[in-house]
C-alpha positions as a Markdown table, in Angstrom:
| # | Residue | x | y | z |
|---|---|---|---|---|
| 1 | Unk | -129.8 | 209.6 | -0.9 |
| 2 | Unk | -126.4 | 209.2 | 0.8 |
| 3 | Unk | -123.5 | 211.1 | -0.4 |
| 4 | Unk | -121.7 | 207.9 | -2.1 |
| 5 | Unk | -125.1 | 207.2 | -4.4 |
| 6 | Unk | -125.1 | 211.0 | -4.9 |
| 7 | Unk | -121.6 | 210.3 | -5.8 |
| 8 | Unk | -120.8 | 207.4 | -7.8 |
| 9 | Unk | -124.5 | 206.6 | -8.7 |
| 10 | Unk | -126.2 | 207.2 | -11.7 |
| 11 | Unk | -125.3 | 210.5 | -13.7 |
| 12 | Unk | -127.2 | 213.9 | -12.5 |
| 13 | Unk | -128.8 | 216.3 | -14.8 |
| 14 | Unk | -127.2 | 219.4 | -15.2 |
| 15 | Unk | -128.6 | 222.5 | -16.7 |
| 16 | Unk | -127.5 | 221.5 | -20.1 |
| 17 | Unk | -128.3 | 217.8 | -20.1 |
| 18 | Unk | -126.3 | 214.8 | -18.9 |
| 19 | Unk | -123.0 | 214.5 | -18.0 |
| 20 | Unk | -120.2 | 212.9 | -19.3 |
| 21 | Unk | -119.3 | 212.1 | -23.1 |
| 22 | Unk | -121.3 | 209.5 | -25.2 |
| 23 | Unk | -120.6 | 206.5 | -27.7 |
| 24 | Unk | -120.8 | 208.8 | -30.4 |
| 25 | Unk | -118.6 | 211.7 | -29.1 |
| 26 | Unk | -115.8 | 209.4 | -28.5 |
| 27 | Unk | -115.4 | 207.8 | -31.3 |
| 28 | Unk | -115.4 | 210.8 | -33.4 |
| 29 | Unk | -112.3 | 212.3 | -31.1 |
| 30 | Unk | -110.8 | 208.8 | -31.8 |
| 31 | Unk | -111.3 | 208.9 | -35.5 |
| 32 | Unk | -109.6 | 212.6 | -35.5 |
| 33 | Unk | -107.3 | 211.7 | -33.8 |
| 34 | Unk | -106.2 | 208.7 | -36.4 |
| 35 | Unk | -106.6 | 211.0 | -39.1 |
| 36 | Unk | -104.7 | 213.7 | -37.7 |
| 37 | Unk | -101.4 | 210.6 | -36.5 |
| 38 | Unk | -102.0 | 209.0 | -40.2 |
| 39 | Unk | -100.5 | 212.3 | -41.4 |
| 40 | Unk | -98.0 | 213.2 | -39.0 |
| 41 | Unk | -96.4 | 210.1 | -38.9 |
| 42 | Unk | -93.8 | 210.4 | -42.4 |
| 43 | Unk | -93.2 | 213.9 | -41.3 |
| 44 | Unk | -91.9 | 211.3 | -37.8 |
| 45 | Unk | -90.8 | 209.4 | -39.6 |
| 46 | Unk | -88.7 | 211.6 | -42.0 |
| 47 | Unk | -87.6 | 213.2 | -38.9 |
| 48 | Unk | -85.8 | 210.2 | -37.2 |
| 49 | Unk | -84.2 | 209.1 | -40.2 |
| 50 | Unk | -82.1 | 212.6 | -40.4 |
| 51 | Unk | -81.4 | 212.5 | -36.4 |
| 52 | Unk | -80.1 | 209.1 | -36.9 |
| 53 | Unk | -77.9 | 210.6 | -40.3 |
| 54 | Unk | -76.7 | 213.3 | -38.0 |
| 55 | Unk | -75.8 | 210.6 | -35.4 |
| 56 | Unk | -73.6 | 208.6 | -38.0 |
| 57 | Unk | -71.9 | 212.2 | -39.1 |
| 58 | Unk | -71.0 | 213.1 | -35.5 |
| 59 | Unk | -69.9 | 209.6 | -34.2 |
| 60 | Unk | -67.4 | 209.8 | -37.7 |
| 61 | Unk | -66.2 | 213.0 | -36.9 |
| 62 | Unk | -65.3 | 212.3 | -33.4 |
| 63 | Unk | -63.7 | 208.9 | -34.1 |
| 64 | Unk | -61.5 | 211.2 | -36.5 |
| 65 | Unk | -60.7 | 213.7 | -34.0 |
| 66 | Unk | -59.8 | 211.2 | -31.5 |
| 67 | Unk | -57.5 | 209.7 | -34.0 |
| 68 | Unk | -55.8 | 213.2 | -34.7 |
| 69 | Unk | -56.0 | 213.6 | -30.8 |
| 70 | Unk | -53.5 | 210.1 | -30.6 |
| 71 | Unk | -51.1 | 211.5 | -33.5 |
| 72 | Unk | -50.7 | 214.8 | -31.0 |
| 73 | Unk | -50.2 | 212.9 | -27.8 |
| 74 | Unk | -48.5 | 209.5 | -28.7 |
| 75 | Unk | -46.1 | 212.0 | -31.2 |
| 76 | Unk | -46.1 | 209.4 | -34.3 |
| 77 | Unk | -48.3 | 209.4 | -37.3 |
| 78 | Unk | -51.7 | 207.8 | -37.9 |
| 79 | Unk | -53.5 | 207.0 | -41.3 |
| 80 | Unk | -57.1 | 207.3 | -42.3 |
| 81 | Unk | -57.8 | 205.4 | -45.0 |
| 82 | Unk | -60.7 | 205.6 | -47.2 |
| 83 | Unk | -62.1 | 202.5 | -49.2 |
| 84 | Unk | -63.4 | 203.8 | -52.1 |
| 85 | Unk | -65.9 | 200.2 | -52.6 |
| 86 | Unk | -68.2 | 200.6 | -50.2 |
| 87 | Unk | -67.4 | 204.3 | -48.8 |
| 88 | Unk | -66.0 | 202.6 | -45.2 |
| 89 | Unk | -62.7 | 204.1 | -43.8 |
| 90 | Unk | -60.1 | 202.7 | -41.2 |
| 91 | Unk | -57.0 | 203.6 | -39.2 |
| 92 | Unk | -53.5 | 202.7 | -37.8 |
| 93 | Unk | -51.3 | 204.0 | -36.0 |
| 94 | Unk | -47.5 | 204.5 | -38.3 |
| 95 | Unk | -45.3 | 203.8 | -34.9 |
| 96 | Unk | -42.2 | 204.1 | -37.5 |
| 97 | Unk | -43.8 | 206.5 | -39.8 |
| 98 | Unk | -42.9 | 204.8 | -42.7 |
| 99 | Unk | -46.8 | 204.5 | -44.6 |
| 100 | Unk | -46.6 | 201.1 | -44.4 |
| 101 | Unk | -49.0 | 199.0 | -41.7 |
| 102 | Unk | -47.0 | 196.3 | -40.0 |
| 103 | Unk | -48.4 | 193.7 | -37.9 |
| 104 | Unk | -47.3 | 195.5 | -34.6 |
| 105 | Unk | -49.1 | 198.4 | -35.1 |
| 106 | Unk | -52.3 | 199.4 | -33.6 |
| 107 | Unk | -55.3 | 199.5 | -36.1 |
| 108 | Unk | -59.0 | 199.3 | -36.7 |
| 109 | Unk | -60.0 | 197.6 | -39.9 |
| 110 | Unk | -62.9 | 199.5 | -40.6 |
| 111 | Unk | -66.0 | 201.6 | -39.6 |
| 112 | Unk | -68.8 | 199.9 | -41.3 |
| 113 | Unk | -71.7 | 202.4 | -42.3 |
| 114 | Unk | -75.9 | 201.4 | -42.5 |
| 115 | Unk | -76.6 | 200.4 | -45.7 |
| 116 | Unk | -78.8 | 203.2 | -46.0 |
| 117 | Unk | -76.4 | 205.9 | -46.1 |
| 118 | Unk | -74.3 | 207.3 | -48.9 |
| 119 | Unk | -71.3 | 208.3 | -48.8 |
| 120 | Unk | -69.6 | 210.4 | -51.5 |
| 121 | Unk | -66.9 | 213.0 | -52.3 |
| 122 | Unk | -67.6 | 216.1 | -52.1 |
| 123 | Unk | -67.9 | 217.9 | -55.6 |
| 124 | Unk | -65.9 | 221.0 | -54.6 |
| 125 | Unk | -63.2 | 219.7 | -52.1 |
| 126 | Unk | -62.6 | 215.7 | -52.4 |
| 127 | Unk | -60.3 | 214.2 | -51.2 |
| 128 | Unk | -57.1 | 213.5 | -53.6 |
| 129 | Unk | -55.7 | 210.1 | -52.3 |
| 130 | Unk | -57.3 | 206.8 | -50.7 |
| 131 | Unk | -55.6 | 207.8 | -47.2 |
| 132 | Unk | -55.3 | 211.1 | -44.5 |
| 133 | Unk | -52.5 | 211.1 | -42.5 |
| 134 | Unk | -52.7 | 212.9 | -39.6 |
| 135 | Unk | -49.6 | 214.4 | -38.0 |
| 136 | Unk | -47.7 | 215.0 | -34.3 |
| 137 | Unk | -48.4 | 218.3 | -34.8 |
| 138 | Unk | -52.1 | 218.2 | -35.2 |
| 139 | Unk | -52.2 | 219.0 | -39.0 |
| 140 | Unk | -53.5 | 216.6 | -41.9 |
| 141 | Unk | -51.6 | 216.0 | -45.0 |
| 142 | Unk | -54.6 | 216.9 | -47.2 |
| 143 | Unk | -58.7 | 218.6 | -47.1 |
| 144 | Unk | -61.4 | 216.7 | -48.3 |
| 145 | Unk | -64.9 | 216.4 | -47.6 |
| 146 | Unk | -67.5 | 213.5 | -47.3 |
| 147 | Unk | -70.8 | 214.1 | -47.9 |
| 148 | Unk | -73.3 | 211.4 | -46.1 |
| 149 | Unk | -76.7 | 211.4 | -47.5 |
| 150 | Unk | -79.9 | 209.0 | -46.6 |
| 151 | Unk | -82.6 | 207.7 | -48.6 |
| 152 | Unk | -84.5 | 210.9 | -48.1 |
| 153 | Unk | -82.2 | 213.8 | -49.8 |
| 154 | Unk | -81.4 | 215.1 | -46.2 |
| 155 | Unk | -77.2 | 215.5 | -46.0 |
| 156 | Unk | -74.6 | 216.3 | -43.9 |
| 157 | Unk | -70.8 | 216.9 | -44.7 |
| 158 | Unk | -67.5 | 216.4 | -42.9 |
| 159 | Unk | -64.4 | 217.6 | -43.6 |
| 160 | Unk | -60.8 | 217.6 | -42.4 |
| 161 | Unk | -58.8 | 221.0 | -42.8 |
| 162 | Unk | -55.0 | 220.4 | -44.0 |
| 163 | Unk | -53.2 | 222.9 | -41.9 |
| 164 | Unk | -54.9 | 222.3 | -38.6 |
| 165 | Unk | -56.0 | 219.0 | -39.4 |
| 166 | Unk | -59.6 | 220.5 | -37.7 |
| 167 | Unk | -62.3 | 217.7 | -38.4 |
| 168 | Unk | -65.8 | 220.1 | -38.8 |
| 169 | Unk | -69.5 | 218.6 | -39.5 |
| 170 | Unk | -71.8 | 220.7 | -41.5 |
């Protein structure tokens, strides 16, 4: 027998039996193995849904520090404002620092959340008004907290510290 038949041909015995894995044997390890996904995948599943969450927290949070970042560096004011109907907020800068938006000020008319996220006040440290303002200085005009939840219980908060005007995830 030449050494490709020896090879490639049909399977030697061994010392215990035949080599190789049959019908049978595979299909068992394929079967355990949909058994054993079947269950992991909510726990996956579960999973994503609060990495995503966390995502939406941390994109909010540094959209609000880059707004408090403008009020430093352009010296003027800018307001966050919160809508209270469907838990979006906003900004714009105050150029004359007067509270009111005119049409030659800079703004962004909303940051639209998934529907599958809720957002409410926190029960401990809400927010008092509609609106932040955020100061030259660096510091906010109030503290508040938002708490973001999704569909499965899992929650993340983010506030905004008055005298430092420090925007913090938790």
């Amino acid at each position: 027998m030449t050494f490709h038949a020896r090879r490639f041909g049909r399977r030697e015995e061994t010392r215990w039996g035949h080599a190789g894995f049959t019908l049978v044997e595979i299909m068992v390890v394929i079967v355990i193995f949909g058994i054993v996904s079947a269950m992991a995948l909510p726990g996956f599943n579960k999973f994503m849904r609060s990495i995503d969450l966390n995502s939406e927290v941390n994109q909010a949070a540094t959209r609000l520090r880059v707004i408090r970042q403008r009020a430093i560096t352009e010296n003027n004011n800018y307001i966050v404002w919160w809508a209270w109907w469907n838990k979006d907020w906003g900004w714009w800068d105050d150029d004359n620092n007067d509270g009111m938006w005119q049409s030659t000020e800079k703004w962004d008319g909303g940051q639209v959340k998934p529907s599958w996220i809720t957002v409410t006040d926190s029960g401990t440290n809400p927010f008092s008004g509609g609106w932040v303002l955020f100061l030259p200085n660096g510091s906010a005009t109030e503290s508040g907290t938002k708490i973001y939840t999704n569909s499965d219980g899992y929650s993340r908060s983010l506030s905004i510290i008055r005298p430092t005007g420090i925007v913090t995830v938790q």
